[in-house]
C-alpha positions as CSV (number, residue, x, y, z in Angstrom):
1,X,-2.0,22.5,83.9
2,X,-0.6,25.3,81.6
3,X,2.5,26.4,80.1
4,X,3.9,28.4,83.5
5,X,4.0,24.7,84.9
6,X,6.5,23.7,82.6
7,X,8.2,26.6,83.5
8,X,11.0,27.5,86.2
9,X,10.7,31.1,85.7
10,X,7.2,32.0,85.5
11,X,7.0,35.8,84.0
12,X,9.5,38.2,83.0
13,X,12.1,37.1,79.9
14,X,12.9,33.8,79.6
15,X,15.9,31.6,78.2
16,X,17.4,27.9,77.5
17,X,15.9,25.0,79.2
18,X,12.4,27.2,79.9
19,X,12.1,28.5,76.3
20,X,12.7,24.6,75.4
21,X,10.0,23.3,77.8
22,X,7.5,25.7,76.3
23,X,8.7,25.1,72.9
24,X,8.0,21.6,73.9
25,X,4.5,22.4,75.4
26,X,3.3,24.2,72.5
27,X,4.0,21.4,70.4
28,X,2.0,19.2,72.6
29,X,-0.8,20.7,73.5
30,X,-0.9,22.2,69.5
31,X,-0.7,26.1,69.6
32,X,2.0,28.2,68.4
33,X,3.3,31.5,70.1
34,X,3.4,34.7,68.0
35,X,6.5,36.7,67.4
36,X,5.7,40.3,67.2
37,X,8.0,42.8,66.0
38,X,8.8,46.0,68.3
39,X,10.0,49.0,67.3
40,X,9.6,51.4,70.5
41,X,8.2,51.4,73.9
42,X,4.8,51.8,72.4
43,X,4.5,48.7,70.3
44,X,6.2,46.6,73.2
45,X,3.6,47.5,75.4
46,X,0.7,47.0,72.8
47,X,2.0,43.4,72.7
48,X,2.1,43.2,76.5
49,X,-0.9,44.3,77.3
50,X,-2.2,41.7,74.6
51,X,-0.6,38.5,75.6
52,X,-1.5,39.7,79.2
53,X,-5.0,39.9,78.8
54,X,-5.2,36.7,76.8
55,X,-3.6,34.7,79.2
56,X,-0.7,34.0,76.9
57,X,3.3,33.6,76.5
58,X,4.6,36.0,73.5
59,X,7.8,36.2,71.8
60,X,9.0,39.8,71.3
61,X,12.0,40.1,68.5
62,X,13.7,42.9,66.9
63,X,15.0,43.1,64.0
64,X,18.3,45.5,62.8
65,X,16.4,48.1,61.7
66,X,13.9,48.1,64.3
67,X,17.0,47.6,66.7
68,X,18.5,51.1,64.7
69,X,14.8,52.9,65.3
70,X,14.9,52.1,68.8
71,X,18.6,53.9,69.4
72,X,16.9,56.7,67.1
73,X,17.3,57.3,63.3
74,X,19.4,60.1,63.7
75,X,22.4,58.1,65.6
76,X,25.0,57.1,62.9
77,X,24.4,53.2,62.1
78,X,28.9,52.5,60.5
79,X,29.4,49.6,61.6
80,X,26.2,48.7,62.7
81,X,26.6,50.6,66.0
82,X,23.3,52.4,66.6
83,X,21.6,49.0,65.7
84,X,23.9,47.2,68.7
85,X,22.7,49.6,71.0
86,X,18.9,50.2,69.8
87,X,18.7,46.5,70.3
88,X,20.5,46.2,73.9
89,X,18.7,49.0,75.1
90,X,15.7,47.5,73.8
91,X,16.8,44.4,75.4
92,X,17.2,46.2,78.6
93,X,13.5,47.8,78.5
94,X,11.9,44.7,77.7
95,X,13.6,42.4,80.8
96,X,12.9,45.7,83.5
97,X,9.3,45.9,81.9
98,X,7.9,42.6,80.9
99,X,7.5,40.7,84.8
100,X,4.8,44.0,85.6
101,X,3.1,42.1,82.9
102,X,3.2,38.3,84.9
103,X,3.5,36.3,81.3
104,X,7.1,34.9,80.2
105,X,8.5,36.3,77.5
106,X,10.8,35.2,74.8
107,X,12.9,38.0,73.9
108,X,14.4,37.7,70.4
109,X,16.3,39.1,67.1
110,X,14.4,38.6,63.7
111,X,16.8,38.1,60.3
112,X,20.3,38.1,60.4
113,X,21.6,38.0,56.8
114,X,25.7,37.7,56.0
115,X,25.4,41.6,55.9
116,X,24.3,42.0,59.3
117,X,26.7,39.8,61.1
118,X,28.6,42.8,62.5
119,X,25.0,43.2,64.4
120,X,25.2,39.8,65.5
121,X,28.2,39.8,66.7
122,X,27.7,43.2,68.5
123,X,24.9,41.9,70.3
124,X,26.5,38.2,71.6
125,X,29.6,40.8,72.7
126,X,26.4,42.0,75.0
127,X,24.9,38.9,75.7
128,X,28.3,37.3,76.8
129,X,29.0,40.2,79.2
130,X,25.0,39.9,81.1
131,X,25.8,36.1,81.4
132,X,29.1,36.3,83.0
133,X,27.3,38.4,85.5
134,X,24.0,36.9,85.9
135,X,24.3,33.5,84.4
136,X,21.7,33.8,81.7
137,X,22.1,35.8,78.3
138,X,20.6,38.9,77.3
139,X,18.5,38.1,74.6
140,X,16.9,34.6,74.7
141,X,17.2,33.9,71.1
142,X,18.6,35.3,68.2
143,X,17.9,34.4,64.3
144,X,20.9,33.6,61.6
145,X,19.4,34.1,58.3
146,X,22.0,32.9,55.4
147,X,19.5,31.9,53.3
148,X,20.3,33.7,50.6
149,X,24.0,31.7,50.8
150,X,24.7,28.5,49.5
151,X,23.0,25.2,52.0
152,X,26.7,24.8,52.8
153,X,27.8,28.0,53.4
154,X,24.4,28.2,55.7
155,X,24.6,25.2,57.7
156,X,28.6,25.7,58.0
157,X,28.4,29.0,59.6
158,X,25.5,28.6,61.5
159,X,26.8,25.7,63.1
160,X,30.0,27.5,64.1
161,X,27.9,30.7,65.1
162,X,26.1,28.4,67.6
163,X,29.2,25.9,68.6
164,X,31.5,29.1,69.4
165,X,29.2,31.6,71.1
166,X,25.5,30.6,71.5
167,X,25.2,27.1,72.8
168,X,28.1,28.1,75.6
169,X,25.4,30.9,77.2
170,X,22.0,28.7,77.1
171,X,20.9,30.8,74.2
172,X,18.5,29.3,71.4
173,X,19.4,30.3,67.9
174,X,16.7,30.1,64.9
175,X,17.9,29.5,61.1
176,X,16.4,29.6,58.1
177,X,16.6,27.0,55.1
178,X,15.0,28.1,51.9
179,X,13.8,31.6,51.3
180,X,11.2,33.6,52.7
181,X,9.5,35.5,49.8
182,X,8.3,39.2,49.4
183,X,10.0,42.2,50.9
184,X,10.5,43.0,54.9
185,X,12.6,45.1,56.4
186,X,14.9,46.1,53.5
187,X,15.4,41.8,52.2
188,X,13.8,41.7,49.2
189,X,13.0,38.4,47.7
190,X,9.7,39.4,45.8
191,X,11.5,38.0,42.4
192,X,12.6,34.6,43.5
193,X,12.5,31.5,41.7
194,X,9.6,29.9,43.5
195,X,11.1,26.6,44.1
196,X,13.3,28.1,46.6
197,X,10.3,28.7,48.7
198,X,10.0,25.0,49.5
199,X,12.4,23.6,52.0
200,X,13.5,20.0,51.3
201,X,12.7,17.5,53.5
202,X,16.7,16.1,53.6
203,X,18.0,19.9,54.0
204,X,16.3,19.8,57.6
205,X,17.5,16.4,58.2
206,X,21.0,17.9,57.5
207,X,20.8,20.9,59.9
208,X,19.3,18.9,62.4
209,X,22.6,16.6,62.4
210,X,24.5,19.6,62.1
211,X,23.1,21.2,64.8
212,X,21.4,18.4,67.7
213,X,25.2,17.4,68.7
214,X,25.7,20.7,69.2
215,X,22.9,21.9,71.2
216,X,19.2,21.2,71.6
217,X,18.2,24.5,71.7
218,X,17.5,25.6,68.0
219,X,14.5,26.0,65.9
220,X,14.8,26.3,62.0
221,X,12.3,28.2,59.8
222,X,11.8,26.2,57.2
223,X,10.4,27.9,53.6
224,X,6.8,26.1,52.4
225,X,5.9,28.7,50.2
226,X,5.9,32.3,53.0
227,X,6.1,35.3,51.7
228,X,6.6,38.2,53.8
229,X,4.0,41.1,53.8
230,X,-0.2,41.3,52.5
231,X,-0.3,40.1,48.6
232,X,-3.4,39.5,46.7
233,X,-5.4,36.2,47.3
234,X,-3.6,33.4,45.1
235,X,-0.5,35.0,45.3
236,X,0.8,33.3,48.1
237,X,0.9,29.2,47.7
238,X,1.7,28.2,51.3
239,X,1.9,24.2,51.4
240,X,2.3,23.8,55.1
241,X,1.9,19.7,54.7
242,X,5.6,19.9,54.2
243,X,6.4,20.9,57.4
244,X,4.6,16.9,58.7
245,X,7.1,15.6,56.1
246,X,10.2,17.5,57.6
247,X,9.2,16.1,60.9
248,X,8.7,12.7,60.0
249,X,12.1,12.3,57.8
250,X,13.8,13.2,60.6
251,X,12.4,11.1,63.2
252,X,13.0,7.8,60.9
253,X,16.2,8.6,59.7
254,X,17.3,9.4,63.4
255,X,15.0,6.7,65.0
256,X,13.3,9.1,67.4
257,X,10.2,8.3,69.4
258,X,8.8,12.0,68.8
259,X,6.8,12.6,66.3
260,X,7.9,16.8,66.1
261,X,11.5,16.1,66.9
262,X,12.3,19.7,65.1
263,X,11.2,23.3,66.3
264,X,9.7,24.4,63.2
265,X,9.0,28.4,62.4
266,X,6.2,29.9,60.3
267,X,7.6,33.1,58.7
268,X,5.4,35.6,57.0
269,X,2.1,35.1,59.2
270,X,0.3,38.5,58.1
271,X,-2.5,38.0,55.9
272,X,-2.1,33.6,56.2
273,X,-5.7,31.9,56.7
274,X,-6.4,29.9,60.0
275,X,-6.6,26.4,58.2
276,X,-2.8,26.9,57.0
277,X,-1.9,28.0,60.5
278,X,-4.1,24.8,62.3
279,X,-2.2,22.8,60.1
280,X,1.1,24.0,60.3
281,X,1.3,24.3,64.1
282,X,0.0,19.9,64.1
283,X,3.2,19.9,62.0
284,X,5.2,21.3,64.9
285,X,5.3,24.9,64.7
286,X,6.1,26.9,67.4
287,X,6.5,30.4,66.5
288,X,4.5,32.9,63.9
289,X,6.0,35.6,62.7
290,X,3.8,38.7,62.8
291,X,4.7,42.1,61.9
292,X,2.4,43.6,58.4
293,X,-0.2,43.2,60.1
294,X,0.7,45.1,62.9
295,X,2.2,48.1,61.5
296,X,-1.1,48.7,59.9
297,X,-3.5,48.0,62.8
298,X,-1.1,50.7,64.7
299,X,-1.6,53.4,62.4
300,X,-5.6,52.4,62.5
301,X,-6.0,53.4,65.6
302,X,-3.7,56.8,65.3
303,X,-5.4,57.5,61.7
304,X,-8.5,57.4,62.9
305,X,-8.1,59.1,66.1
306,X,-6.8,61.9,63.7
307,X,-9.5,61.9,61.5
308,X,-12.3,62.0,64.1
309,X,-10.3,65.1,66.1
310,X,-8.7,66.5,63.2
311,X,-10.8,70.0,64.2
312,X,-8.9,70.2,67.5
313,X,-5.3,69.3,66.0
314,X,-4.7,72.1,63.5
315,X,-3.9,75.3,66.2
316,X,-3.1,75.1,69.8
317,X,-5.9,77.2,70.5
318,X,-9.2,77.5,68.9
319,X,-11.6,74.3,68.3
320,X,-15.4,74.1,67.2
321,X,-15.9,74.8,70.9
322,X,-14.7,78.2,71.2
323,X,-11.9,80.2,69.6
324,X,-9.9,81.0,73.2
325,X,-10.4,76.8,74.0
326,X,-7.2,75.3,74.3
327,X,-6.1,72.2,71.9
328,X,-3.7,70.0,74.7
329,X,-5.5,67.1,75.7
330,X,-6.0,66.4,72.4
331,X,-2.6,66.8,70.7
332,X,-0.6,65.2,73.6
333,X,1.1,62.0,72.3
334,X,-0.3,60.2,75.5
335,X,-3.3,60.4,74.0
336,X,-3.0,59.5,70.4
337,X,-0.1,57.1,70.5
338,X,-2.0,55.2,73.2
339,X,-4.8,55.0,70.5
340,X,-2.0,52.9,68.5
341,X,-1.7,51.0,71.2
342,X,-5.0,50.0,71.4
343,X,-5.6,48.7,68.0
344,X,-2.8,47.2,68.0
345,X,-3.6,45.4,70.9
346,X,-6.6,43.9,69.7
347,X,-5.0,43.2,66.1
348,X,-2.0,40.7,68.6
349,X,-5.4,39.5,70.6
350,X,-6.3,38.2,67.1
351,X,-3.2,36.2,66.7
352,X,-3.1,34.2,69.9
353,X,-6.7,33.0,69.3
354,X,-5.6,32.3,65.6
355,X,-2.4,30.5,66.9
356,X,-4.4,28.8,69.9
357,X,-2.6,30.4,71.6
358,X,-5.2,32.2,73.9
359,X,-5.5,31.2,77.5
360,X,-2.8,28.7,77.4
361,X,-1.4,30.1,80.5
């Protein structure tokens, strides 16, 4: 048996009860399913291909200013409107693309603080409008990040973001308690106090009554010391034994039989050792954030394609082969984005064996 048993919809972009089941199955059979941040066609077939050949589900998310890349940094972002439609049209590549690939996919949003709402918002407009019409939302998930509010403003407006618009078009929403340090995607947090870093074992026993009556389908990345981005060994105190605490408050306080009765998200997986990740994911994590990582194993592969050609890049014509020899096959993006590709690939191929995640199709 593997996770496409558990599954109704067996490739292609998945959503509600199927992303629960192989939430579910994931916490069972111990593995965890990387989230890779996309910024283009490229990078969403670099994950593709990876999960592909590895036998493996993968969550692809974009975040708002990947979402604003994607429509093209030239297209005016008031009002958050070229981030809307980078990340619909995104959205829209992904679900045509992703069933040539036969895996499922989890197609989601990364951090959405107070700021951002307006992006939010713009993209549940969308996702409203593709469930009225096929009976499934656009994107399968999307991430509320007030963590830099007050728990009560947090909980309080996450819980009325998923009461009034997510849980009424089978869509999972993820929320973060605590903070996530270092700096991604314009958040800075590389100055916080570090006991903010540690999620409480009562604040997740608070969401989780907030949210459960509501709707089953949420996860909540909790902080236990992540911190976004590579920093120097010792820098980074990740204490991912809270996450078994988490678990087991809630299960006694709301006399549950399961052990991981909470979705539990690992933010900041670039540069994190296995043993942290092996012990988180017993803990009941499903998803790993990966993105650092990623953006550097990309540019590996197109630096050093560069560096090993850079004699045939300079003119269009002339090359230590001849002076009338012409330069094309060497400067057509085909050839060195797909070298991007490539080791970015094998950098994703990392992360499913790291998250045992490999072959668990």
């Amino acid at each position: 048996m593997g996770a496409q048993d558990v599954l109704k919809r067996k490739t292609g972009v998945i959503f509600g009860e199927d992303v629960y089941n192989l939430f579910k199955y994931a916490q069972e059979k111990e593995f965890a399913i990387p989230a890779i941040n996309v910024t283009s066609s490229s990078t969403v077939v670099a994950a593709l291909e990876a999960a592909r050949d590895s036998k493996s589900p993968i969550i692809l998310q974009i975040s708002q200013g990947g979402a604003q890349f994607f429509a093209g940094k030239g297209v005016d972002n008031t009002d958050q409107k070229a981030s809307i439609a980078g990340a619909v049209a995104g959205a829209h590549y992904i679900r045509s693309i992703a069933p040539s690939y036969g895996i499922p996919v989890i197609l989601h949003t990364d951090h959405c603080a107070a700021k951002l709402l307006p992006w939010l918002y713009g993209m549940l407009t969308h996702d409203e409008a593709y469930h009225k019409e096929n009976g499934e939302p656009l994107f399968s998930s999307h991430m509320v990040d007030l963590s830099e509010e007050t728990k009560d403003h947090n909980i309080r407006d996450t819980k009325k973001i998923l009461k009034d618009r997510v849980a009424k078009i089978d869509q999972f929403l993820e929320m973060e308690i605590g903070i996530t340090g270092g700096e991604e995607d314009g958040v800075n947090n590389e100055k916080v106090d570090n006991n903010s870093l540690y999620t409480q074992p009562e604040d997740i026993h608070e969401i989780y009554e907030a949210l459960h009556p509501i709707s089953k389908y949420f996860s909540i990345a909790a902080g236990f010391g992540n911190v976004h981005g590579v920093y120097k060994p010792g820098n980074v105190k990740l204490r991912p034994e809270l996450l078994g605490d988490h678990q087991k408050y809630v299960k006694e306080h709301e006399k549950l039989e399961d052990d991981k009765p909470v979705f539990l998200v690992f933010h900041g997986g670039s540069g994190s050792k296995k043993a942290d990740f092996d012990k988180a994911i017993s803990h009941g994590v499903v998803k790993v954030n990966l993105d650092t990582d990623l953006q550097f194993a990309y540019l590996d592969g197109i630096r050093q394609y560069v560096l090993d050609n850079q004699h045939y890049l300079m003119t269009q014509i002339g090359n230590p082969d001849g002076e009338d020899k012409p330069n094309k096959k060497y400067y057509d993006p085909r050839v060195w984005v797909r070298k991007g590709e490539e080791t970015m690939r094998e950098r994703v191929k990392q992360a499913l064996v790291a998250f045992n995640t490999a072959g668990k199709l």
